[in-house]
C-alpha positions as CSV (number, residue, x, y, z in Angstrom):
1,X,88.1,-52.5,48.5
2,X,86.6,-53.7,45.0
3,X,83.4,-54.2,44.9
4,X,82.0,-57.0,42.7
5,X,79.8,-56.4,39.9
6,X,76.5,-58.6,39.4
7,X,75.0,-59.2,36.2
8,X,72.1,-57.5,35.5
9,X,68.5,-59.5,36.0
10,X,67.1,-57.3,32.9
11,X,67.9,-57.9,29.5
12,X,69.0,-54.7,27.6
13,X,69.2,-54.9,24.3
14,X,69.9,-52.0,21.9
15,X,69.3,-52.1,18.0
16,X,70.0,-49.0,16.0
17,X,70.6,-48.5,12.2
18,X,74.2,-46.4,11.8
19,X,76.5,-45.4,9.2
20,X,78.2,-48.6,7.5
21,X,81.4,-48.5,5.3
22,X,80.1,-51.2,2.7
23,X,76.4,-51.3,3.0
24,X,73.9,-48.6,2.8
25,X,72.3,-50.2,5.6
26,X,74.0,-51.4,8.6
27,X,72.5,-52.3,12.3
28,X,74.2,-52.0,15.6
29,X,73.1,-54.8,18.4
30,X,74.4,-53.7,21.9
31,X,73.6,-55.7,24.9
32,X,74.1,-56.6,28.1
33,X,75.5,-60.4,28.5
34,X,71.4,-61.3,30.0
35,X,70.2,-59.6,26.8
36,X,72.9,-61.4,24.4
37,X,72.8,-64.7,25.9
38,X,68.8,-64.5,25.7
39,X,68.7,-63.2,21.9
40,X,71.5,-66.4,21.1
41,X,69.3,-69.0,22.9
42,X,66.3,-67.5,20.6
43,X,68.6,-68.2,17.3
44,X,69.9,-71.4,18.4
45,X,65.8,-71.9,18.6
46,X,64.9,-70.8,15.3
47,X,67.9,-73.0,13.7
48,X,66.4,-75.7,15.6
49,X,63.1,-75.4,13.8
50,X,61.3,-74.4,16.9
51,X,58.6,-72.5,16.3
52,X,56.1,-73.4,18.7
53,X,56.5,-70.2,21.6
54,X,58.3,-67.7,19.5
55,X,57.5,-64.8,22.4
56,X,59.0,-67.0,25.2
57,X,61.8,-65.1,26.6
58,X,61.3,-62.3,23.9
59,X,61.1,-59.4,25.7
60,X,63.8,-56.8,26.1
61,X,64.3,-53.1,28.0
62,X,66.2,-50.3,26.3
63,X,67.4,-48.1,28.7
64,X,65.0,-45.8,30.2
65,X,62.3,-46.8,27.5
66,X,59.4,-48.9,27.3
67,X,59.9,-52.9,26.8
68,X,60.1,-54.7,23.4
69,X,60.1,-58.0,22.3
70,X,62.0,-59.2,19.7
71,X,60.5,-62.5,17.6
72,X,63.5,-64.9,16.1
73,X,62.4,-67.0,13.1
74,X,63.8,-69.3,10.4
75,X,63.0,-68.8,6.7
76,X,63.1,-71.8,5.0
77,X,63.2,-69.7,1.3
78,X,63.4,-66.8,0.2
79,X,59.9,-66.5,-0.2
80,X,59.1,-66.8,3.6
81,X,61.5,-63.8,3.8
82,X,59.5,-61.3,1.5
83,X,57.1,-59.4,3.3
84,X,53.5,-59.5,2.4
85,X,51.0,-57.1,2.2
86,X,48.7,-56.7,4.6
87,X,50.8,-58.6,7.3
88,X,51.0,-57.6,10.6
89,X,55.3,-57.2,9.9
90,X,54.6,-55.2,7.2
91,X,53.2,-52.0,9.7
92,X,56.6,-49.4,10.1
93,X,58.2,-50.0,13.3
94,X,59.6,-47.5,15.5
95,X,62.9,-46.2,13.2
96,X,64.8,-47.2,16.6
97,X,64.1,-50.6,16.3
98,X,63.3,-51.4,12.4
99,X,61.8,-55.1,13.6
100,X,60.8,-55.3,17.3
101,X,57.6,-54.9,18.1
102,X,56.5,-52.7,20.6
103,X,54.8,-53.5,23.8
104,X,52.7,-52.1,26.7
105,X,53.6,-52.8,30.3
């Protein structure tokens, strides 16, 4: 007898920097479908131009490790995308995850 699989209720959601062929940079995103289907509803958000709850449904579990959340936005120029000093993005993030910020439980 099979048994059937449920999806999970948690939304894992893995982001690690690895070895790229092209790039000197290159990110991994693994996920679970909850976790992917969450982070695409966030972009389909930001494309939107809605930027009025950017934490809502922004929080993501690596496996056995602390919670995260992960903040989608739209730059409207390049100028938005530059980083400016002083601003809470500009802190270093865990190396793990180069652009989620961290959160207690």
């Amino acid at each position: 007898m099979t048994r059937k699989r449920h999806p999970s209720e948690t939304p894992y959601l893995r982001v690690r920097r690895t070895e790229g062929s092209r790039f000197e940079v290159t990110v991994e995103i693994f996920g679970n479908a909850k976790a992917l289907l969450r982070l695409r509803k966030q972009i389909d958000r930001a494309l939107g131009g809605v930027d009025a709850y950017p934490f809502d449904d922004a929080l993501y579990r690596e496996l056995d490790r602390d919670g995260y959340e992960v903040v989608v936005r739209r730059a409207r120029s390049q100028e938005e995308m530059r980083e400016k000093s002083g601003s809470p993005r500009s802190k270093k993030t865990p190396e793990a995850l180069p652009w989620a910020e961290r959160t207690r439980e």
